[in-house]
N, C-alpha and C positions, 0 to 999 in steps of 0.2 A: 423367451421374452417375458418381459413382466404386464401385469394387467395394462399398463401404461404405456404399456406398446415400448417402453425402452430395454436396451441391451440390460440386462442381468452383469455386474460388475465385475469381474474374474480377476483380473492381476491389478493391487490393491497396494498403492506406497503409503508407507508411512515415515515424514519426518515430527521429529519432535524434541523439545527444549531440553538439552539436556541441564540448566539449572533451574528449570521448575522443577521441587517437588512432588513425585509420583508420576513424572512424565514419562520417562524409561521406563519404572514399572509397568505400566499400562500397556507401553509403546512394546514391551516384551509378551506382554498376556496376551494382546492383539493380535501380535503376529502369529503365535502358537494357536492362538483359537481360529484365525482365516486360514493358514494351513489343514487345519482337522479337516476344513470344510471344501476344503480339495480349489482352495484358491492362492495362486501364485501372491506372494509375495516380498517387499523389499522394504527394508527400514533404513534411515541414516538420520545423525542426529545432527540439529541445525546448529550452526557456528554463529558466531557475532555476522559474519561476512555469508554472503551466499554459498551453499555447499556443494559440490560438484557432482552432483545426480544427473549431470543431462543426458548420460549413457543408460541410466536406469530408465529413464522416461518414455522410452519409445513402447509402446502399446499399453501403457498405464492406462486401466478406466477411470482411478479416484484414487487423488491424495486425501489420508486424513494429515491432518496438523496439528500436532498435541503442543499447545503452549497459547500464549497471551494473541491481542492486536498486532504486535511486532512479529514475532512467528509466522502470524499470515499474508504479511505486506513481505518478507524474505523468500517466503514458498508462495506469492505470487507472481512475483519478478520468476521465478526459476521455471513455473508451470505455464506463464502466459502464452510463451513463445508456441507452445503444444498443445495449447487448448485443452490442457487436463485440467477438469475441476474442481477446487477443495473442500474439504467438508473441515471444521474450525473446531476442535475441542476443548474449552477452553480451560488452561493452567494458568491467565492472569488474573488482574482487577477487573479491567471495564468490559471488554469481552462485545465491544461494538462490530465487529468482524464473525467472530464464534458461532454456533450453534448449538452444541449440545457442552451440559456440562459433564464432569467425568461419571456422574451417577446415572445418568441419563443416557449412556453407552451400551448397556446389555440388553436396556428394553427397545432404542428406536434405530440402535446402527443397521437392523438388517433393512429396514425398511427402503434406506436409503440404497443398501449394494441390491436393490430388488426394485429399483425405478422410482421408488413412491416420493418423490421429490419436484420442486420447480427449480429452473436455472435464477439467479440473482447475480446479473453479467453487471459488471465495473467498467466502467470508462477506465483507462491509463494514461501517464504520461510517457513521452520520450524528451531527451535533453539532448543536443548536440553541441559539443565544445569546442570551440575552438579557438587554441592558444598560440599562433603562430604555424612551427611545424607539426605539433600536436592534436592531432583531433580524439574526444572520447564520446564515445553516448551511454549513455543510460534511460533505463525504464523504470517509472515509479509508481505505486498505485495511491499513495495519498499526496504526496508532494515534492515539487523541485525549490529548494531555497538557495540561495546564494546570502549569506551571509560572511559578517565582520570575523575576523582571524581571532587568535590569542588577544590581540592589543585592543584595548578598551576606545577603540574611536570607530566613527560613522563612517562608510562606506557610501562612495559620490555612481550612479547608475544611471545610466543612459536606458530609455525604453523606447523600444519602438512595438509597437503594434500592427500586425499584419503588413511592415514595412514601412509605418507611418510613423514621425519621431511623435510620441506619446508626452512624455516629459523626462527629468532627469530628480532624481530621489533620490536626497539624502537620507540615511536612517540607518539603523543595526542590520538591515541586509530586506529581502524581499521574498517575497513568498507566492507560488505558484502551486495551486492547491487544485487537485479534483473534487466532485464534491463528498468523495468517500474519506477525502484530508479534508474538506470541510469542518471536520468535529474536532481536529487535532491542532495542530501549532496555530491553521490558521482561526481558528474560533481564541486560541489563546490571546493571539495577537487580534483579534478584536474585529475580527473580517467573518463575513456572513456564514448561518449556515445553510447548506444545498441538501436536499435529499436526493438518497444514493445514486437513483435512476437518472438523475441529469445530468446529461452529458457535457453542461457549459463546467470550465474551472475559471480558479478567481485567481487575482490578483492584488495581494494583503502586503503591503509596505511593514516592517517590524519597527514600532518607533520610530516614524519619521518626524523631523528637524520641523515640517509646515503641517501645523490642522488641517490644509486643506488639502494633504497626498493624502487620499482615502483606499477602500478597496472596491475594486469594479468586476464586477463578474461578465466574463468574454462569451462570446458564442464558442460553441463547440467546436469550430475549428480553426480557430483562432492561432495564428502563430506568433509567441511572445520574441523578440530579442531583448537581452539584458547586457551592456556592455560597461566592463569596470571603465570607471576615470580613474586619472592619477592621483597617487595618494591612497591607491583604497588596496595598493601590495596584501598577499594573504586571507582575500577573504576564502571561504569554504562554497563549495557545491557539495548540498547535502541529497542526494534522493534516499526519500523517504528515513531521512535521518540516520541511515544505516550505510550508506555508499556514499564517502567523502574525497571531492578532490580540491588542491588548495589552486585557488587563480591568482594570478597576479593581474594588475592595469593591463588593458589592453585585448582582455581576455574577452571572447562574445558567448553569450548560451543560449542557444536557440531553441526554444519549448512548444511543442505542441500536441496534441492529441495523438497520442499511439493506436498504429494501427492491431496491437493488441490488444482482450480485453481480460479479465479476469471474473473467473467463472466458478462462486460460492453453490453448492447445494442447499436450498431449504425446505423446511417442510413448514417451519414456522410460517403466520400471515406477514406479507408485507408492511404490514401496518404495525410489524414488532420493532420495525426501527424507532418508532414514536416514544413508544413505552424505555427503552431503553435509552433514547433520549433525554426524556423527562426525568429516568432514575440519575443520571449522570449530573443534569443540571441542579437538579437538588441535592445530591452532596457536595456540589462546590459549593453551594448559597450555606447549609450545616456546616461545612466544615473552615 
């Protein structure tokens, strides 16, 4: 056991970006150096699509994740279900999910497979669809959108909240955001941002037709229905921008709080979300 009273890390995954630069590389040093050290190990590289590790997962202590933001919302959807925790290395730009950068790997990784860490647990999403005879669900950890198809028109949406009919939004589609998707599409589209630890998600319309369809941030267990009207044939269910299904009218998605959660290691203060916040917002204001 480690001073912290936690298990000591022993069977140790790694996925990672195979078109980041030096992701593989690393992602091969790693595994060859946690072997020396007499710790089980499994590597596989991450695809656009979720990659089929769920047979490796069973007694995994600690995924790391070699690649960007998108690398860790892929390998959280895949680890949530098991409660395995990620540790984020980052191979992108913004690196709001990350922890360590790749220089930063020889001196602080043991630290972490040796306890000296705190959990940084995520709220999730779940989506349920359904389309007639078809039902699909998914889990997201930044966001469920339904948005407009190929063809360049507005998408007509029925809302009901917790059962209650809410209103009906026109707009390029809608957005259903935790506050971990707080910083992503929906801050693009002009909806609040959350810090990570809040458990409520919001509700960001994408260019809506009326000034006054704004975005409202729900309580925590809040349950969204979003139901196409006619004319809105094609639009997409995006979770987390990476898992696409096309609805046609008619189509209902019912959103709410998973009972999953996803489980970052840090050593950094809580208080680093701020700062990288603050770096993020000022290169969009320079750039």
């Amino acid at each position: 056991m480690s001073a912290s009273g936690r298990q000591v890390a022993q069977t140790i995954g790694i996925l990672y970006q195979e078109h980041s630069e030096g992701a593989g590389e690393l992602a091969k040093a790693l595994a060859a150096r946690l072997r020396a050290e007499g710790r089980n190990v499994w590597q596989e590289a991450l695809q656009r699509h979720d990659a089929p590790v769920n047979d490796q997962l069973a007694g995994t202590d600690i995924v790391l994740v070699l690649g960007g933001d998108g690398s860790l919302l892929s390998a959280a959807r895949m680890c949530a279900e098991a409660s395995i925790p990620l540790l984020g290395i980052n191979f992108g730009r913004v690196g709001f999910l990350t922890e360590l950068e790749p220089g930063e790997v020889d001196e602080k990784l043991p630290f972490y497979f040796n306890g000296d860490y705190w959990i940084d647990e995520r709220a999730m999403l779940q989506a349920e669809v359904d389309a007639g005879d078809v039902q699909h669900r998914f889990i997201a950890l930044n966001d469920m959108v339904v948005v407009r198809g190929a063809l360049p028109r507005v998408i007509r949406v029925k809302v009901w909240l917790d059962g209650h009919y809410y209103n009906t939004t026109v707009a390029d589609g809608i957005i259903v955001s935790t506050a971990t998707g707080s910083t992503a599409y929906n801050l693009a589209a002009g909806g609040p941002i959350l810090h990570p630890q809040v458990r409520s998600s919001v509700l960001t319309p994408i260019a809506p037709h009326l000034a006054t369809d704004r975005s409202l941030i729900l309580e925590p267990n809040a349950v969204t229905t979003l139901e196409l009207q006619p004319g809105s044939d094609g639009a997409i269910l995006s979770a987390d921008g990476q898992l696409n299904l096309t609805l046609n009218a008619g189509a209902q998605v019912t959103i709410r709080s998973s009972q999953y959660v996803t489980r970052f290691l840090r050593r950094r203060p809580p208080t680093y979300f701020y700062r990288i916040l603050s770096a993020k917002l000022q290169d969009n204001l320079s750039g």
